[in-house]
C-alpha positions as CSV (number, residue, x, y, z in Angstrom):
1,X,-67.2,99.9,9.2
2,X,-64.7,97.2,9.4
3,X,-64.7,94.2,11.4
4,X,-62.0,93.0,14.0
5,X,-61.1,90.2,12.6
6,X,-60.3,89.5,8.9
7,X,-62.3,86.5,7.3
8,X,-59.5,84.1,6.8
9,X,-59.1,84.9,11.1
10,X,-62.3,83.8,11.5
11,X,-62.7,80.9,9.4
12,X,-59.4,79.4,11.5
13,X,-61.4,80.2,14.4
14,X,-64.1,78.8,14.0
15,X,-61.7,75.4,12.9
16,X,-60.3,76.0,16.6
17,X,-63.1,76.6,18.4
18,X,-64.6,73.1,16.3
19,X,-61.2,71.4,17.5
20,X,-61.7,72.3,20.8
21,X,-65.3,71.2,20.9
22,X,-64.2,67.6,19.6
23,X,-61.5,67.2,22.3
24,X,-63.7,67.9,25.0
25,X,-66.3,65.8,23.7
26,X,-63.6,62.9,23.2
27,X,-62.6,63.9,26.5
28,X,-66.0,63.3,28.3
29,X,-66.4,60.0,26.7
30,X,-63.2,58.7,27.9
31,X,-64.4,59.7,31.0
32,X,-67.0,58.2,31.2
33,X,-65.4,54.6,29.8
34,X,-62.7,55.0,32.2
35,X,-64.9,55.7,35.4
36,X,-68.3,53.7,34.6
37,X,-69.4,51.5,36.7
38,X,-68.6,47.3,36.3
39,X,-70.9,44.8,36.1
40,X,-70.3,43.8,39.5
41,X,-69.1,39.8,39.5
42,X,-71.1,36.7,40.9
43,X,-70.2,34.8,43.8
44,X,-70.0,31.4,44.4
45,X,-73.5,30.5,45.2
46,X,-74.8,32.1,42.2
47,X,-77.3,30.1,40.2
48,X,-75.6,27.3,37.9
49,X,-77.3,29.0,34.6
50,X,-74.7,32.3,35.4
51,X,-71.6,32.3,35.1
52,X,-70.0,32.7,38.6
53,X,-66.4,34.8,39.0
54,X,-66.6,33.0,42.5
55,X,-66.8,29.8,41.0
56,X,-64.4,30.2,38.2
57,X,-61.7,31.3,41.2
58,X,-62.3,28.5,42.9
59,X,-61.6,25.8,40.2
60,X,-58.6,28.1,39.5
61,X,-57.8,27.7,43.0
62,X,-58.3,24.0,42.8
63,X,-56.4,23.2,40.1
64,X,-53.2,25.6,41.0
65,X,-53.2,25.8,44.5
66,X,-54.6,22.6,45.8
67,X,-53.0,20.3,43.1
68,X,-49.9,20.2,43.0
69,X,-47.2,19.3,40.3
70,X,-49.5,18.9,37.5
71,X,-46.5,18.1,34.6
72,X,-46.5,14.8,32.7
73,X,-45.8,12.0,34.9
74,X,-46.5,13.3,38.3
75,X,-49.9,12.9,40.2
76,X,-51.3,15.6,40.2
77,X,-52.0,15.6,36.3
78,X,-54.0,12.4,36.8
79,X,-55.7,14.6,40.0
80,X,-56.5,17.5,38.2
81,X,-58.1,15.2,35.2
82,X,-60.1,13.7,37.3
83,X,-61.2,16.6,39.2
84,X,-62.3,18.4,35.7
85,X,-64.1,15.2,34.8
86,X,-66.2,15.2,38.2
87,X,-66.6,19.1,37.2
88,X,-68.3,18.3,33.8
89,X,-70.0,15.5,35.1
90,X,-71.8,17.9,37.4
91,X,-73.0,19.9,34.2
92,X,-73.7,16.8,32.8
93,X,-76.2,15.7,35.5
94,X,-78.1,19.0,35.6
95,X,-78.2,19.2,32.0
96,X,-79.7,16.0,31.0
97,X,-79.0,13.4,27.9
98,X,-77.3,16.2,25.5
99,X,-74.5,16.2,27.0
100,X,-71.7,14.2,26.9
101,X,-68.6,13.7,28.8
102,X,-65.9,11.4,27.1
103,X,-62.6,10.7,28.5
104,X,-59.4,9.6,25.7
105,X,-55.9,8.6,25.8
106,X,-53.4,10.5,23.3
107,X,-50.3,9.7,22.3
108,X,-47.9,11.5,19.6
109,X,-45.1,14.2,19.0
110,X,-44.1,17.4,17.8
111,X,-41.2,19.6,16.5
112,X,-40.5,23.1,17.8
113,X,-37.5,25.6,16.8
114,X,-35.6,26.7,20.2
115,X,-32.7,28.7,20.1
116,X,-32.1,27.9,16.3
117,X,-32.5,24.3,17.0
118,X,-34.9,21.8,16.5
119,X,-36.2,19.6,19.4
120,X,-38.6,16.9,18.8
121,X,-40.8,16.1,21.9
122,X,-43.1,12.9,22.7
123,X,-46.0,12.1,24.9
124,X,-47.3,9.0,25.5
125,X,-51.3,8.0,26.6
126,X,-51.6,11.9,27.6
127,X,-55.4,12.5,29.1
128,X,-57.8,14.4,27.2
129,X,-61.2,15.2,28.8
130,X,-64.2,16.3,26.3
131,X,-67.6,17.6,27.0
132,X,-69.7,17.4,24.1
133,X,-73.3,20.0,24.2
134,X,-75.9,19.4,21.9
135,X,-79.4,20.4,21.6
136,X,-82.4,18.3,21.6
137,X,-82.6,18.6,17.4
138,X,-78.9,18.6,16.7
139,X,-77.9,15.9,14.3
140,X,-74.0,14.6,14.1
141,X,-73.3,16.7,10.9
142,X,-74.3,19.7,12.6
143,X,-72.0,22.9,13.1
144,X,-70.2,22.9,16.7
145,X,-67.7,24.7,18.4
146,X,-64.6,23.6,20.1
147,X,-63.7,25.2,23.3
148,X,-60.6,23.6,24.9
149,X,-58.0,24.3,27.4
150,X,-54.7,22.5,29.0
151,X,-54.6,21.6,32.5
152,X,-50.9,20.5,32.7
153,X,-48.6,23.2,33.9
154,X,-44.9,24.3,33.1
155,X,-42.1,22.7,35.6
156,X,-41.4,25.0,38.5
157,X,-44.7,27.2,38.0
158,X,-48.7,26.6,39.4
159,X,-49.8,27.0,35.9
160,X,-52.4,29.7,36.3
161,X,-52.1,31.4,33.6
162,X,-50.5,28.6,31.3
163,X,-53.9,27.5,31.3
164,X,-55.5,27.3,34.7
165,X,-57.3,30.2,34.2
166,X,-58.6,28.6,30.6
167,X,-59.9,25.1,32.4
168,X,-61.4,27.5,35.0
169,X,-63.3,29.7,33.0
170,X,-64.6,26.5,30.8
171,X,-65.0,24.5,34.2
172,X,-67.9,27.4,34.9
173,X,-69.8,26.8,31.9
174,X,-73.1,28.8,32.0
175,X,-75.7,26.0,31.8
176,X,-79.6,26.7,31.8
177,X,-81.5,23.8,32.9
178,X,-83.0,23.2,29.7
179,X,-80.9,22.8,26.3
C-alpha cells in the first residue's frame, strides 16, 4: 500500500509545520514583552531610599521650567547651581559623614570642527558641583565611579534633554539611610 505523501513531502513538512511552531512561539513572546505590565513609577512622596519618577520630574521641572536662561553668563546658571547644591546637600544630611559635597571653579577651552571649520571656544571660572559617596571602609585609592551631568542649556532651548533630564535623574539619587 502506498502512502499519500512521498518522504521527501513529508520531511518538508514536518520543516514547515517546525517553522510554523517557532513563529508562533516568537509570536507569543513578543506578546507578551509588548503588552506586560510596567513597574508602575513612584511618586513624589516616596521614601528617600527609592528612587522617585515624581521626584526626578520635579527637579526636571525646576531646573527647565522654573529657571530660566541657564547659558554661561546669565543668572539662572548660578540659580540652577545653587539649587543642585541645596539638592545634594539634602542627601548629604540624611546620609551622614561619607558623603561629600564640593563645589569648584573651572576654567579652559576646547576645539571643535563645524562645518569644515575649526572654532576654538573658552570658559572662564565655569561651576562644577561634585558629590563624592563613600562607604564607611573605603580608603582614597579605592575604585569609584563617576556619574555626572551638565546643567547649562543651549541658547533659545529649556535644556531638558541637553541635560536636564541627566541632573534630574542624578538629583534623585536612591540613598538608604545607612552607607
Amino acid at each position: 500500500m502506498s502512502s499519500w505523501m512521498k518522504s521527501g513531502d513529508a520531511r518538508a513538512f514536518k520543516c514547515l509545520l517546525a517553522l510554523a511552531l517557532i513563529y508562533a512561539l516568537m509570536a507569543f513572546a513578543a506578546y507578551i514583552v509588548v503588552h506586560m505590565s510596567y513597574v508602575r513609577p513612584l511618586p513624589d512622596d516616596a521614601t528617600p531610599a527609592r528612587f522617585s519618577e515624581g521626584r526626578a520630574l520635579r527637579h526636571l521641572r525646576r531646573l527647565t521650567v522654573d529657571i530660566d536662561g541657564r547659558q554661561e553668563g546669565r543668572p539662572g546658571l548660578e540659580e540652577a547651581a545653587q539649587y543642585i547644591k541645596g539638592e545634594l546637600e539634602a542627601i548629604k544630611n540624611r546620609a551622614g559623614p561619607e558623603v561629600e559635597v564640593d563645589e569648584a571653579l573651572v576654567s579652559g577651552s576646547f576645539n571643535m570642527e563645524f562645518l569644515r571649520h575649526s572654532i576654538s571656544l573658552a570658559y572662564r571660572d565655569h561651576k562644577n558641583i561634585l558629590l563624592r559617596i563613600a562607604s564607611n571602609s573605603s580608603k582614597d585609592d579605592d575604585p569609584s565611579v563617576l556619574l555626572n551631568g551638565h546643567f547649562d542649556s543651549p541658547v533659545g532651548s529649556a535644556g531638558a534633554g541637553d541635560c536636564g533630564s541627566c541632573v534630574g535623574g542624578l538629583t534623585e539619587i536612591p540613598f538608604k539611610e545607612e552607607l
